[in-house]
TILODREN-608086 format. One record per residue: x, y, z of N, C-alpha, C in turn. Coordinates in pm, whole numbers, plus 50000, padded with zeros to 5 digits. Atoms other than C-alpha are relative to their C-alpha. Example, Ala and Ser with C-alpha at 12.3 -4.5 7.8 and 13.67 -1.06 7.14 Angstrom:
500894988150000512304955050780500905012050000 499184988149994513674989450714499235010950073 
END
This chain:
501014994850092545276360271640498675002050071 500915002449941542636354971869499865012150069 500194989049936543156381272066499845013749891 500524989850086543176405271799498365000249933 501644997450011539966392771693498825002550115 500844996949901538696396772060500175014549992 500204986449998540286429472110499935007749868 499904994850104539336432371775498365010050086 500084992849914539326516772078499105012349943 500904990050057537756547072020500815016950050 499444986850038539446584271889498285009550000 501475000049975535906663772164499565013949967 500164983850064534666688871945498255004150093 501664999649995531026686872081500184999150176 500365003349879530846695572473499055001850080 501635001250014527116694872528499634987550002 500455013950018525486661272592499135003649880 500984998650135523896653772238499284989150011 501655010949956520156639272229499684993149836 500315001050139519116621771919498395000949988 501865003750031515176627171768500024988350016 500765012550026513216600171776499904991849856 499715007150131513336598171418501054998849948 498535002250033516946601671387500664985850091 499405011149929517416568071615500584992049909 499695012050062517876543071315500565009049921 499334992650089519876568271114501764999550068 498655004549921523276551471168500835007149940 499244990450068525086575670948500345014150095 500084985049885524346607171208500474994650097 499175003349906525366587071462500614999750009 498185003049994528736572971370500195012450005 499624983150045529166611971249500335005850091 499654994049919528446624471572500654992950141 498905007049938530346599171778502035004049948 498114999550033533566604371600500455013850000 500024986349987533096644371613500094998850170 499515001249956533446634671961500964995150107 498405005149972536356615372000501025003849917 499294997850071537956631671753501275010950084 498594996549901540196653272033500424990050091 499205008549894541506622972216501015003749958 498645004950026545086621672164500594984650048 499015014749967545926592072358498824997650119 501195008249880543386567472615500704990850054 499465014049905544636544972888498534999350068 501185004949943542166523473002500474986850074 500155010549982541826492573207498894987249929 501055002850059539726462673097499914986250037 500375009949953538316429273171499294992849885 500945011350113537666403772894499604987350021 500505010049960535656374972947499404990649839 500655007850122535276345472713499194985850038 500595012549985532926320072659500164988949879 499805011450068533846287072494499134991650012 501595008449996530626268172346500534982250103 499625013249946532636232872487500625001850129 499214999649863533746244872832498425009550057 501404991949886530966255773094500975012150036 499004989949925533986277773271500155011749951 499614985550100534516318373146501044996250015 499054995949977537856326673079499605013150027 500064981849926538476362173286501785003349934 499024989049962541476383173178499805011450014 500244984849959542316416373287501645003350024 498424988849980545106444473221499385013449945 500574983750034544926477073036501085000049855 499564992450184545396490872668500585019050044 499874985150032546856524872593500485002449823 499994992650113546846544772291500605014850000 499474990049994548666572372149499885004549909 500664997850159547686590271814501625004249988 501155003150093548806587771553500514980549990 499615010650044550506550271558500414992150069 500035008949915550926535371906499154994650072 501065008849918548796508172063500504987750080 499475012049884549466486272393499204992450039 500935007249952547886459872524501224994350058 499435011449898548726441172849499114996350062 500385010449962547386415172956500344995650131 499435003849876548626410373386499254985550066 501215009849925545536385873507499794985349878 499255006649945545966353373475501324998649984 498534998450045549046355073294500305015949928 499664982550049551136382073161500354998949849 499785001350111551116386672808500025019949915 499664985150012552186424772625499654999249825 499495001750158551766430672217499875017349996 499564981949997552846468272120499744998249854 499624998150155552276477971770500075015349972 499164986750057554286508071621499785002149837 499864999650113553606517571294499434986349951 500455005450112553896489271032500414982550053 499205012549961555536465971298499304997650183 500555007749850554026440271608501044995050035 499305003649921555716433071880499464989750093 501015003649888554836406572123500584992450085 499345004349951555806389772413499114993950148 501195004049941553946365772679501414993150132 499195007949892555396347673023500434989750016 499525015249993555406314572936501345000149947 498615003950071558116315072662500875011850064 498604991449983559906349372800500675005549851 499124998050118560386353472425499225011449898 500804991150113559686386972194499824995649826 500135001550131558316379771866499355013749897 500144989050087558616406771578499394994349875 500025009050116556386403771302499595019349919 500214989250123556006429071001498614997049910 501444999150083552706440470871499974999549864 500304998550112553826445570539500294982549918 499155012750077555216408370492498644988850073 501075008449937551836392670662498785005849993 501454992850061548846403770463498694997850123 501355005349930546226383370711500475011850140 499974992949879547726398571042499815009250003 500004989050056547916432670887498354999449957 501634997650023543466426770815499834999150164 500774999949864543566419371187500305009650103 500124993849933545296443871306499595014849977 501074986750031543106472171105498824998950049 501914997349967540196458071212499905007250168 499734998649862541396463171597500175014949969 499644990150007542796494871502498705011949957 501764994650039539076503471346499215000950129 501345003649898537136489971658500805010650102 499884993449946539366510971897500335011349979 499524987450108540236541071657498625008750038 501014990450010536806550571692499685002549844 500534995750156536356551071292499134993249934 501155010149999533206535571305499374999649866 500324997650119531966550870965500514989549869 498975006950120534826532370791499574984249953 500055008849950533346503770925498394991849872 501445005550109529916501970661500524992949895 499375003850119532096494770390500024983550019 499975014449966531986458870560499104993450071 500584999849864529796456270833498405006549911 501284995050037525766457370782499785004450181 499844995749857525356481071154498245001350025 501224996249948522306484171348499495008050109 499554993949831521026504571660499304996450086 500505009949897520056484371924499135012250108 500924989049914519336514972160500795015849965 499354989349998520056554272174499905006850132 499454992049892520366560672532500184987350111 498694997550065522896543972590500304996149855 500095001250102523796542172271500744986649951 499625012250004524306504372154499534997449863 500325005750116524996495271828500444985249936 499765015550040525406460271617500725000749893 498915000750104527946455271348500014984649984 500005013250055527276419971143500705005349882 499275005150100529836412670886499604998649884 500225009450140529496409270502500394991049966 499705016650054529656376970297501665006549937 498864992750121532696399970119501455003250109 498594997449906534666402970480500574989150036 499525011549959537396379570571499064996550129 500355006549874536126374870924498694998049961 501245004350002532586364870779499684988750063 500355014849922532776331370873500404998750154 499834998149875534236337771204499225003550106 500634995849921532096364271362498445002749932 501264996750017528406366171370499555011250008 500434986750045527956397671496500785009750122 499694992549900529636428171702499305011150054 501004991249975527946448271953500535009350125 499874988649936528926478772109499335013250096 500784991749897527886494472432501025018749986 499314980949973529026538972444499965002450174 500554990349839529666556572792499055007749950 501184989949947526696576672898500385012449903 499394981250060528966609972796500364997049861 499865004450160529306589072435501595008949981 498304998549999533456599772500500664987149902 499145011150040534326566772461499004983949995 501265013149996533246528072432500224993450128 500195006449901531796508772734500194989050045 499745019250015531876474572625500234996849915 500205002950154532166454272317499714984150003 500505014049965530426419472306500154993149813 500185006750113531456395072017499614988450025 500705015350029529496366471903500584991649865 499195011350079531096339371697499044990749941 500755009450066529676316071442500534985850060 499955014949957531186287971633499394996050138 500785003549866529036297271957500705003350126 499174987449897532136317272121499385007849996 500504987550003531356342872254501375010050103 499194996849932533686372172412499225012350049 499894985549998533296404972591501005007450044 498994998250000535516430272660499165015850045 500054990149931535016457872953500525007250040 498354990049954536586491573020499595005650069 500734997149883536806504773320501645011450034 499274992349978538786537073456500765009049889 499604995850136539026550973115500945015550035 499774988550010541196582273110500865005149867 499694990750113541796607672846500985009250005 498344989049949544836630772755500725002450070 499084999249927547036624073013501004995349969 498625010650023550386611273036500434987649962 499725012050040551236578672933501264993850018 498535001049980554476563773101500434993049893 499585006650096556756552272849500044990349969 499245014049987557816518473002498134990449943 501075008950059554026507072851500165000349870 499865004650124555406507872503501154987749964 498435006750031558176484672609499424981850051 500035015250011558086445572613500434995950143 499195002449845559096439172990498934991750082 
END
């Protein structure tokens, strides 16, 4: 679960770098708008990435590092290679997952596990790119507009209220895709989660939808 709430992606009509006024900076409505106008031609993103956590009772980060891919409209990978190897695939309405220690796949069904099924929309929100969707829960803020860095704190009305304090989202430069994503935890965790070698509409070998 944890990891879903860490990696708790982002889906190009607009090819022109776009500037925002000065008075359009705190107008988080135009933003999301024109962020998702363009990512809205991705089809599919492989990326690498590097998540780093901090645990308020351990001085030490944890470092992992593997790579996500996406495929519109209903596949999402994550692997995990660094320190250990850990894979979860989700297809549709159904998670897959499978890690090195046990060697063992576990199938679970979204429709028969209401909580997992909130965690894995919210993931599916944060890398979907459907940032808009996201007010309905989330009080957002904009930290800066070049690069463009915004804040996403939680309502008293969202499950993860008590969990996360607040999420904050770095954009690439070319506002394609997202840069970073830094969560802060009401228990004084903290995570981030860096992408690096991002590429767009290409191929996607198969054997990354498979449990191996």
């Amino acid at each position: 679960m944890k990891l879903f709430l860490v990696a708790v992606f982002i889906f190009v009509c607009i090819f022109s770098p776009f500037t925002y006024a000065e008075d359009n900076v705190n107008d988080i409505n135009i933003i999301l708008a024109n962020l998702e106008k363009k990512m809205s031609g991705l089809n599919n993103i492989q990326t690498d990435f590097i998540q780093e956590k901090k645990m308020a009772v351990f001085d030490k980060k944890i470092i992992l590092r593997g790579k996500i891919f996406i495929q519109a409209p209903d596949l999402f990978s994550w692997h995990t290679n660094e320190p250990v190897r850990y894979i979860m695939v989700i297809k549709g309405n159904t998670v897959k997952q499978w890690d090195e220690d046990s060697k063992q796949v576990q199938v679970i069904s979204l429709a028969r596990n209401p909580t997992f099924l909130v965690a894995v929309n919210q993931m599916k929100t944060w890398f979907g790119g459907h940032y808009s969707q996201l007010l309905h829960d989330y009080e957002a803020r904009v930290i800066s507009s070049k690069p463009i860095i915004l804040e996403f704190m939680p309502k008293k009305s969202v499950a993860g209220f008590n969990a996360i304090k607040r999420v904050r989202i770095t954009f690439r430069a070319d506002e394609r895709y997202v840069e970073r994503i830094d969560i802060e935890e009401n228990n004084l965790d903290s995570a981030s989660l860096t992408f690096l070698n991002t590429k767009f509409n290409t191929p996607i070998d198969s054997a990354s939808w498979e449990l191996k």
